[in-house]
C-alpha positions as semicolon CSV with decimal commas, in nm:
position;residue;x (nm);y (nm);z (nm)
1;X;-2,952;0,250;1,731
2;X;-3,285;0,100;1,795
3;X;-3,409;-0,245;1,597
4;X;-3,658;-0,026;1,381
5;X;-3,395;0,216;1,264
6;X;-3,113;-0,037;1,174
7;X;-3,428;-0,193;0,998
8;X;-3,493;0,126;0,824
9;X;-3,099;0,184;0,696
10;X;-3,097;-0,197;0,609
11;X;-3,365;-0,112;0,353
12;X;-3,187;0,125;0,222
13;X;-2,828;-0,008;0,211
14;X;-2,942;-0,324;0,033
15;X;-3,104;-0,070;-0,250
16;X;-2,796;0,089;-0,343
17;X;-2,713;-0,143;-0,600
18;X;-2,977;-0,004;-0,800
19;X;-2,801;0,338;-0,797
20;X;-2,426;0,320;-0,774
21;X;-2,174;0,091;-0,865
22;X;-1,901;-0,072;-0,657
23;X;-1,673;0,160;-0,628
24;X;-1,929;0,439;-0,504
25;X;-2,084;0,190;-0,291
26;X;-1,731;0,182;-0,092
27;X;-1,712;0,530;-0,122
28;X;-2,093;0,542;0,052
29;X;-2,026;0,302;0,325
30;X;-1,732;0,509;0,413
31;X;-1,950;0,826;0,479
32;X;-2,230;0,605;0,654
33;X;-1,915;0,468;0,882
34;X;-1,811;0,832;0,952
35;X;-2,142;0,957;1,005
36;X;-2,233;0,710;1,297
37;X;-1,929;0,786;1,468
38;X;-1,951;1,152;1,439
39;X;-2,309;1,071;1,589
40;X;-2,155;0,883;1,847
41;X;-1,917;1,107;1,942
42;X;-2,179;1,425;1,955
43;X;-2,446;1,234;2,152
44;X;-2,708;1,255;1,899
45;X;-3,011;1,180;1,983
46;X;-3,168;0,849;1,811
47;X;-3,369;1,005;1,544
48;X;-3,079;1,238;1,457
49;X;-2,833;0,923;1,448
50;X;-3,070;0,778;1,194
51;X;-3,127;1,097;1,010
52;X;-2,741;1,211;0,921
53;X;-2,669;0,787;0,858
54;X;-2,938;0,759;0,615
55;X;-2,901;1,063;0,448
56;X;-2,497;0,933;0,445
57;X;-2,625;0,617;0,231
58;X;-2,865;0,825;0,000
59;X;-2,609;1,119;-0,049
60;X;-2,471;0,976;-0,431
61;X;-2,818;0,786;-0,497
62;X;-2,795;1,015;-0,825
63;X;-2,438;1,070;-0,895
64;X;-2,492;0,820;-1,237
65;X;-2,817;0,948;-1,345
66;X;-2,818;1,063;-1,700
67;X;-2,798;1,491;-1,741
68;X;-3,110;1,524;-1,846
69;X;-3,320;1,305;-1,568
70;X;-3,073;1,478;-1,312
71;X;-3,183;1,811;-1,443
72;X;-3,555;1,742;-1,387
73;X;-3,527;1,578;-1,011
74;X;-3,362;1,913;-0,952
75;X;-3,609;2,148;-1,063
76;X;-3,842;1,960;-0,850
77;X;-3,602;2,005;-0,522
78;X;-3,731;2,377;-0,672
79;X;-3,312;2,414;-0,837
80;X;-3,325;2,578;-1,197
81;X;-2,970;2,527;-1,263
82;X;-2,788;2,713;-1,569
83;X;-2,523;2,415;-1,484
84;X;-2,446;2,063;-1,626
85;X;-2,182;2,001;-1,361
86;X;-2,277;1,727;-1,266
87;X;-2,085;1,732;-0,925
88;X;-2,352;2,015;-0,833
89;X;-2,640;1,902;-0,996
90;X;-2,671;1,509;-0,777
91;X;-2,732;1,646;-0,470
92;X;-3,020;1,820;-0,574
93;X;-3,142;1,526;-0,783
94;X;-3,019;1,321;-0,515
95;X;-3,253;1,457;-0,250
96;X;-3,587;1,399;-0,507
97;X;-3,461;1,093;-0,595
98;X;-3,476;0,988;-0,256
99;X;-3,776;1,092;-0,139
100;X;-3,931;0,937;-0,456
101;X;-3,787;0,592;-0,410
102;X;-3,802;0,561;-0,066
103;X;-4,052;0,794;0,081
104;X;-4,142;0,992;0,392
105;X;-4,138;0,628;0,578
106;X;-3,774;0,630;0,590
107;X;-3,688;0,969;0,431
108;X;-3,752;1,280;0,631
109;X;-3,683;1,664;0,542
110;X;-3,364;1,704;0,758
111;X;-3,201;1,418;0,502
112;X;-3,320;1,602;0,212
113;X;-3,186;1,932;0,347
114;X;-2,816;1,756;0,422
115;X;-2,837;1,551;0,070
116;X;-2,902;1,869;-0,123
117;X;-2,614;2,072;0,041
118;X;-2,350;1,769;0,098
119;X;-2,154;1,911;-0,218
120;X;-2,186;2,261;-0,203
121;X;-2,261;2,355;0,147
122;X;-2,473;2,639;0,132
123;X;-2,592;2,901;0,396
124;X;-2,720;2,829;0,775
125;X;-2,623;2,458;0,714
126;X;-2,782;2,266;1,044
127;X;-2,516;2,024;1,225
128;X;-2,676;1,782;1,058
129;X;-2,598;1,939;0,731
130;X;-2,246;1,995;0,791
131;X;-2,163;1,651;0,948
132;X;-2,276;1,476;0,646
133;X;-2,064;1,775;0,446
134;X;-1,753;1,683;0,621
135;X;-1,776;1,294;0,631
């Protein structure tokens, strides 16, 4: 991975404090550790590489968030959920949440499609999509 990108996750990986708490931080590094060797492994190209790994250390940015503030970063991902599962609901918020904190310097739509989908899956999932699904 180039200097600038490992810059770019560094940013990010020493923010997650502010969003999850030890034990998901683990659980987050795990799925950033699968997700560069899966990019590895399928010759990604650089941009893609830092695409699925930095959507793998936003994906459970708003796993903690409080019902009601998770409701509302969803409905601006455009979700009008008749759910308070929260299990569904963070990947939507997660998505907003990222783009709001970190914006479209180090957050780019192909994250926000594989945060928003890394529960549920959903329909015509890009590799990208599904690699972060399955790590």
């Amino acid at each position: 991975m180039t200097q600038e990108n490992e810059k770019r996750l560094s940013i990010i990986r020493e923010a997650l404090p502010r969003f999850e708490e030890p034990q998901r931080i683990e659980h987050t590094l795990g799925v950033y550790r699968e997700c560069l060797w899966m990019s590895k492994v399928f010759r990604l190209s650089e941009e893609e590489a830092y695409t699925v790994c930095a959507a793998a250390l936003l994906h459970d940015i708003a796993k903690t968030l409080p019902l009601e503030k998770a409701l509302l970063l969803a409905e601006k991902q455009g979700k009008t959920l008749k759910t308070d599962v929260p299990t569904v609901i963070h990947q939507y918020a997660g998505a907003m949440l990222a783009l709001e904190e970190f914006g479209r310097e180090l957050v780019n739509d192909e994250m926000l499609s594989a945060i928003a989908c890394h529960t549920t899956g959903k329909a015509g999932m890009t590799m990208l999509d599904k690699m972060l699904f399955v790590a």
